[in-house]
N, C-alpha and C positions, 0 to 999 in steps of 0.2 A: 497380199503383199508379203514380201519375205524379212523376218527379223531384219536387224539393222545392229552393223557393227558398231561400237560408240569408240573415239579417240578419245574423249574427256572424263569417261566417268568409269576409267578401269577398275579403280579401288571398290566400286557399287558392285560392279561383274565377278570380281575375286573374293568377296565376302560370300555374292548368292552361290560360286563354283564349288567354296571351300563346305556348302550345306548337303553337298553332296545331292544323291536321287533318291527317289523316295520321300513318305509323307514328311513333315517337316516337324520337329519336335523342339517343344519349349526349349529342352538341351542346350539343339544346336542354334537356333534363333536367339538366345540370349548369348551364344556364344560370339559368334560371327556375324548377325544381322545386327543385333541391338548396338554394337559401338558407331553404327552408318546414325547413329540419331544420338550420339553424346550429349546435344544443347539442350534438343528438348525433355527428355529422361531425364537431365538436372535440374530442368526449369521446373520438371512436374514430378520429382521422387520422390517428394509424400502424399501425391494425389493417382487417384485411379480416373485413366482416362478412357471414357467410351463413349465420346461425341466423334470419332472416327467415320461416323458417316454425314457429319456439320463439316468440319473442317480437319484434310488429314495429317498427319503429322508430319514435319518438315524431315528431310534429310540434313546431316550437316553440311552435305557438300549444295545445298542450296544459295548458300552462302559465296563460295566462292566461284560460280557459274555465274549469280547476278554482279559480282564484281567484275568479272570478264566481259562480260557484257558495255559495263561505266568502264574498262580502260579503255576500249575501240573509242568510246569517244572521246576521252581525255586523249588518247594517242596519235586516234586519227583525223580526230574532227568531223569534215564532210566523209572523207571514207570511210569510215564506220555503217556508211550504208552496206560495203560490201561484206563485212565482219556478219551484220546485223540480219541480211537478205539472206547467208547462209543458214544461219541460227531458226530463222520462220523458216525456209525450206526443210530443215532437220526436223522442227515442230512437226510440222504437217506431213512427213512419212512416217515416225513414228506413230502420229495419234490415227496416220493410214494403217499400218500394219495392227493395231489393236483393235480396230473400227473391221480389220479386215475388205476394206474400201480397194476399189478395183486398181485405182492410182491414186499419186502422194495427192496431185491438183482438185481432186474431189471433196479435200479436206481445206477451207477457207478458216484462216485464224478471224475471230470474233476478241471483244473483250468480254460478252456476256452471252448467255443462251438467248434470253430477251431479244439481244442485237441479230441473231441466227434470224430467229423469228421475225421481226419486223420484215427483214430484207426479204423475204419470202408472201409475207402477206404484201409490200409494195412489188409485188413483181404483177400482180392484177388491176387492169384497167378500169374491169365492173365491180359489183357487190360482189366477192364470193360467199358462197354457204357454206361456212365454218362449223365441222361438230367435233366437241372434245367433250373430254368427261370434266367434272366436279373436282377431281383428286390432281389436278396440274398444277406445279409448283407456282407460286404467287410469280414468279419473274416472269411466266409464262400468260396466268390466270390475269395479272393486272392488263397487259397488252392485250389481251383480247375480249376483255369487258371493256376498253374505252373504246376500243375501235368499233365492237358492236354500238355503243354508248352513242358515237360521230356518225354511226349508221354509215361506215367504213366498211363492216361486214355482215352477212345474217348467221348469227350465231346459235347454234343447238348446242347445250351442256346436258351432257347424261349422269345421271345421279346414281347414287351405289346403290346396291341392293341393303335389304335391312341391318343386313352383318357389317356392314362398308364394304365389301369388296366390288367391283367393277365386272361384270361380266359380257363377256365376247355379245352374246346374243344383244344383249341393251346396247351395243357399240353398234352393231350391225344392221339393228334393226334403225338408231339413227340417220345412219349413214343413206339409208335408203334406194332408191334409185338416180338419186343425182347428191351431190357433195362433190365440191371446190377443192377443200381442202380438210383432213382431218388428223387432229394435234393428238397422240398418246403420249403416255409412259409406258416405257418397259417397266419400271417399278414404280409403282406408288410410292409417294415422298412420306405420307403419315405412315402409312399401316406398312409399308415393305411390302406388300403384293405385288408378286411378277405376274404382270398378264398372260390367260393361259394358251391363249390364240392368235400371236399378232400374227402369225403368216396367214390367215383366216379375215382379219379386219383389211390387212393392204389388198387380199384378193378381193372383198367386197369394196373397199375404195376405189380400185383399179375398174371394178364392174361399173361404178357407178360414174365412172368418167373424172374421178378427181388425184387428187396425189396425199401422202401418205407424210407426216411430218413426225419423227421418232423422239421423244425427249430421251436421249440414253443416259443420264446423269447419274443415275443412282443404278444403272448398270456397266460403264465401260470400268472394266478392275476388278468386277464383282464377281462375272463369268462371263465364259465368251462371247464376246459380240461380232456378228455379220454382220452388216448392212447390204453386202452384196448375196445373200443366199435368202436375207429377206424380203429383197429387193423394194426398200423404200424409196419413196424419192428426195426426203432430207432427214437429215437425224440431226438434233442440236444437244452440247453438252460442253464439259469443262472436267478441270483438272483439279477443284477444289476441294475436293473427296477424297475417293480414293486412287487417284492419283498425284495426292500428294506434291500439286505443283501450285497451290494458292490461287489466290484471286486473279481474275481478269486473260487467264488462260484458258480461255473457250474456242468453238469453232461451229460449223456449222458446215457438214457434208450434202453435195448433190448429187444424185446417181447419175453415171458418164450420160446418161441417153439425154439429160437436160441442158447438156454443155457443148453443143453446138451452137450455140449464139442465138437460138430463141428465145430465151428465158434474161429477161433484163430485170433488173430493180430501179426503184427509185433510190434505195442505202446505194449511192454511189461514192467514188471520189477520186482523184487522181490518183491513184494507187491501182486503181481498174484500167487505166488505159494501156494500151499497146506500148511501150518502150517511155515507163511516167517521166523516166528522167530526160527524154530527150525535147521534152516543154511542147512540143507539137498539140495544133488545138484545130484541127479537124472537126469539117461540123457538118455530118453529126458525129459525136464521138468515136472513135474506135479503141476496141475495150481489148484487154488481153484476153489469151486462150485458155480454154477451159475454165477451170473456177476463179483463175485470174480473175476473172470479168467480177467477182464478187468481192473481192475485198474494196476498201472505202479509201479514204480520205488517210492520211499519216498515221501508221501502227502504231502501237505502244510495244516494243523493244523487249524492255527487261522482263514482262513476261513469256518470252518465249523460251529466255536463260532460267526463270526461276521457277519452268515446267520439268527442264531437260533432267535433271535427278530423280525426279519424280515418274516420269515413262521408263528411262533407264532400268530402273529398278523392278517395273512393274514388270517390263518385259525380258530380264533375267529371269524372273525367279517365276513368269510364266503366270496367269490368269488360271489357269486348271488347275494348278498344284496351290495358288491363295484362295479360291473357290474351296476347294476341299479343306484347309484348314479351319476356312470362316466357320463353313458349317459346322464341324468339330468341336470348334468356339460357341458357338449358337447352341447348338446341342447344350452341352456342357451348363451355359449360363440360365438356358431357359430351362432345364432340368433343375439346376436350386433354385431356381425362382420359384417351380411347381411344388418343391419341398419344402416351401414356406406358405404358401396356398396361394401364390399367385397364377393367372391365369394367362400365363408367358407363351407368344407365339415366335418361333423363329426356327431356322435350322432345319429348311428341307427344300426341298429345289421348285417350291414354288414360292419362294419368295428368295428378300434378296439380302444383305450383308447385316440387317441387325436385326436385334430381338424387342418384342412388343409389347405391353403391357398397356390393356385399354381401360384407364376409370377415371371418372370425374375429378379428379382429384391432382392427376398428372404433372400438371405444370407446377403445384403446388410442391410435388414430393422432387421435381426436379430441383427446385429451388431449395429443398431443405437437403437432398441427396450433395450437392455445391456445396453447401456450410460443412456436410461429413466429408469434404474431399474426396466425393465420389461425381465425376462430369457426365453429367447426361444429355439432353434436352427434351423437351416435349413439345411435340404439335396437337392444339388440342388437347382431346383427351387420351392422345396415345404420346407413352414412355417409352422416348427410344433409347436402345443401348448397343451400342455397338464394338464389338472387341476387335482388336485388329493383331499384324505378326509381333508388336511389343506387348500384351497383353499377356499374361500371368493367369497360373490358373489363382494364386493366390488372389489377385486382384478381383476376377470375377466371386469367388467366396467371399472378400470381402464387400463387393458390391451389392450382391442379394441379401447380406446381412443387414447392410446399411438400410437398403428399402424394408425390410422385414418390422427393423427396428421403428422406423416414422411411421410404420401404420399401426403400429400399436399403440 
């Protein structure tokens, strides 16, 4: 799909024009980028923030999109449906055009990746034989241990190899000759591992008669995502990262080939059928076209205004040119971390936006790195740090000091 012009969010567009081409340098990003975030730069300027891969940092024009949003209904009342029905259709081409999704209707607004998930596991009538790995973020990993749990599904989890990492061949060889359904990540949520073969697993998924379910989370913003050159057939994710649109802006994509009306769910609701406002109750249902057929019951609104600064922006200033600078950032940070003897992994193209530090101790030094006004978090035993386009190299020096300094 082809960029998309924005009416709303010029001021985002003429900050990333005025950065000019070329790599992107602290310079000019503190010059022209960093005033797009006044609120939170004052809410955090004696703290270094690098939970950027937890929760990313708001633009200030966040602010006045979800206001626009509350006048359609303070103004219009019931027609604020039509205010509101433009706003999801804006959502879902945009997060089309970064998904690289064949069309806008392939991309269904969700409030959670979870919700992606379920409607897809209710779309089978039998047990299917579910294989995922070990490394599947809990919003993922809790739904598919209880539904195995309900004996809902027959579940295979593939375990990491000794290192943690996950490799193609143990997925593969899972997956077997027959598999239903099989749940990855493009990135592992602990360790940042980008898998090194998914065009490799969906071709043995595909072999084995099942379909292919992508957690893109910790990749859409990080670097380029296809879904259609990878050809899954659902990817589920959200905007709580790094793209910078908060909670409860998720979605969940199906490849065009399953939207011809075979593919039903039990996640229904009046928001699925053919023309919802015209109250018709046909029976059996008739559902809208294409991925229509997948959304549920009454949206929730304001997160589709308090995504839109957050795509905007991502798609200005381009996924390959913030791919190149993360790394840069990663480089940079996991290098003084090594100058202090830690054993810092991040900053090369097989993994994905932050840097790693694996020891027993983790969650501990996050919590003491908080008190030095330095923001982390840990899963486990791995220390993530993640620097984004507000980051400093000063920040990052001051960060690896700070850890330097608790372990001693």
């Amino acid at each position: 799909m082809a960029a998309l012009p924005s009416r709303h969010t010029n001021p985002i567009e003429a900050a990333v024009a005025a950065l000019g081409s070329g790599l992107l340098t602290e310079a000019a990003l503190q010059r022209h980028v960093a005033p797009l975030f006044s609120r939170v730069r004052a809410a955090f300027h004696d703290r270094v923030y690098l939970a950027n891969h937890s929760l990313g940092r708001p633009l200030d024009a966040v602010d006045a999109d979800v206001r626009e949003g509350m006048a359609a209904w303070y103004d219009r009342m019931g027609d604020a449906w039509e205010d509101w029905d433009a706003e999801m259709q804006a959502f879902r081409r945009r997060l089309g055009v970064l998904l690289n999704a064949p069309r806008a209707d392939c991309v269904v607004p969700k409030a959670s990746a979870g919700q992606g998930l379920r409607a897809i596991l209710n779309t089978y009538d039998s047990v299917p034989r579910v294989v995922a790995t070990k490394g599947e973020f809990d919003s993922l990993d809790v739904i598919l241990r209880e539904y195995a749990r309900r004996g809902r599904i027959a579940l295979t989890l593939v375990e990491p190899r000794v290192d943690g990492t996950y490799d193609t061949v143990d997925i593969v060889a899972a997956v077997g000759t027959r598999a239903d359904l099989v749940v990855v990540s493009q990135v592992i949520f602990t360790t940042g591992q980008r898998l090194d073969d998914l065009a490799g697993i969906v071709a043995a998924t595909h072999r084995a008669g099942g379909r292919l379910l992508l957690d893109v989370y910790h990749a859409l913003g990080v670097f380029p995502v296809d879904v259609a050159a990878l050809d899954v057939d659902f990817a589920v994710g959200g905007s709580y990262k790094y793209l910078r649109g908060g909670p409860g802006a998720c979605f969940l994509y199906l490849n065009p080939r399953l939207l011809e009306g075979s593919l039903r769910t039990l996640d229904t609701g009046w928001f699925a059928k053919r023309d919802p406002f015209r109250y018709t109750r046909p029976d059996p249902p008739q559902y809208g076209e294409g991925g229509d057929a997948f959304l549920e019951s009454t949206p929730p609104v304001l997160p589709f205004y308090q995504a839109r600064a957050g795509q905007v922006f991502t798609l200005a200033m381009g996924v390959d040119r913030l791919r190149a600078h993360s790394l840069g950032m990663q480089q940079r940070l996991a290098g003084l971390l090594r100058e202090r003897g830690f054993n810092a992994k991040g900053g090369s193209d097989e993994r994905g936006a932050f840097v790693v530090v694996a020891d027993d101790r983790a969650e501990a030094w996050a919590t003491q790195l908080d008190a030095a006004g330095v923001i982390v978090d840990a899963r486990g035993r791995h220390l993530r740090l993640c620097p984004d386009i507000l980051t400093t190299d000063e920040d990052l020096v001051r960060a690896a000091g700070a850890l330097a300094a608790i372990r001693t």
